[in-house]
N, C-alpha and C positions, 0 to 999 in steps of 0.2 A: 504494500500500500504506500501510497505516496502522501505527506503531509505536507505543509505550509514549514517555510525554513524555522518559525518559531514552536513549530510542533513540539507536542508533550509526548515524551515515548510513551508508546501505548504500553495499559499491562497484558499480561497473559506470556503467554510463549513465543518466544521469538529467534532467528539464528542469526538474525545479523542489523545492524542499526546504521545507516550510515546517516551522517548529517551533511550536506551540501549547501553551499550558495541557496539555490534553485529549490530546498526543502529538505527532509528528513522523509530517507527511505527506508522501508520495516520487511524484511523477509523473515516470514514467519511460516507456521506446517499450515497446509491449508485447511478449510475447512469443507465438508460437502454442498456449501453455498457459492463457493467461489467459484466462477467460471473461468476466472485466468488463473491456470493450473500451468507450473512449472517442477520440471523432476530435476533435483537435486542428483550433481555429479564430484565429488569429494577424494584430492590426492589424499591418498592412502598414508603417504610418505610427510611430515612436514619439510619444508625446505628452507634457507635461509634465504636474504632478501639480496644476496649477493650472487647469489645463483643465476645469471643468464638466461631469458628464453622458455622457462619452465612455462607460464601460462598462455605465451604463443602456440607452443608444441600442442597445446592443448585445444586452445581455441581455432588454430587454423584448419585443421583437419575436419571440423563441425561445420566451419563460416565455407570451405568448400564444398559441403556436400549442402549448402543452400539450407542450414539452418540455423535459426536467430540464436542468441544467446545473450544472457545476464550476467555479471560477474561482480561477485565480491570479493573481499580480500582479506586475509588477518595476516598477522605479522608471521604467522607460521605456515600458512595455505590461501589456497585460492577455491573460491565455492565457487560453480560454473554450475549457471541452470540451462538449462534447454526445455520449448515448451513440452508437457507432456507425452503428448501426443505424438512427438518424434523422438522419443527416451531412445526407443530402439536404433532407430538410424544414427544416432551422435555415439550410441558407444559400437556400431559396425564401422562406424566410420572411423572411431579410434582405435579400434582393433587395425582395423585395412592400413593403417598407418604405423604398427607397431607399437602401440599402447595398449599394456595390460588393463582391462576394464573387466573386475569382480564381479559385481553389484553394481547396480544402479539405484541412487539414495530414492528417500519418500517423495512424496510431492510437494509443493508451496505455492504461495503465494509470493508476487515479487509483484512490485511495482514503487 
C-alpha cells in the first residue's frame, strides 16, 4: 500500500516499510481482499552491500522474460516480488539462467 510521505506506519504485519520523498511504502502478506497480489522471491544467502551485481543477476533475467517487478532492500538482502500470477515464469526464468530457485515465498501486497 502506498501512503502520503507523512504516513503513520500502519499496525499489523508487515515485511518491509520504506519511506520516500513521494510517500511511505508498506509490503505486507496479503490478505484475500487484495487484488494486487504479489509473490515474494527471497536470497537464500544474505550478502554484503559491497558485493557487485547481486540484484541485477536477479532482476534481469525476470525484466527479460517480460515481467514486472518490485524491489526492496535490507542491509542484508534484497526482496524481489513479481506479480503473482507469473511466480512461475520468474523462477523458470531464473533457473534458465543459472539461479538456484527453492521455493517461491507467500504472496503480498506491494504498492
Amino acid at each position: 500500500m502506498a501512503l502520503a510521505p507523512d504516513g503513520v506506519v500502519p499496525d499489523g504485519e508487515w515485511l518491509a516499510l520504506v519511506r520516500g520523498p513521494e510517500g511511505l511504502t508498506v509490503v505486507r502478506p496479503a490478505t484475500p481482499d487484495d487484488a494486487d497480489r504479489w509473490a515474494a522471491l527471497f536470497e537464500a544467502t544474505p550478502h554484503g552491500l559491497d558485493v557487485p551485481g547481486m540484484l541485477a543477476a536477479v532482476v534481469g533475467p525476470i525484466a527479460a522474460a517480460g515481467i514486472p517487478v518490485f524491489v526492496t532492500s535490507t542491509h542484508d538482502a534484497d526482496l524481489v516480488l513479481v506479480p503473482a500470477g507469473r511466480r512461475a515464469d520468474a523462477a523458470d526464468a531464473l533457473r534458465s539462467s543459472g539461479i538456484a530457485v527453492d521455493a517461491v515465498g507467500p504472496e503480498h501486497a506491494a504498492g
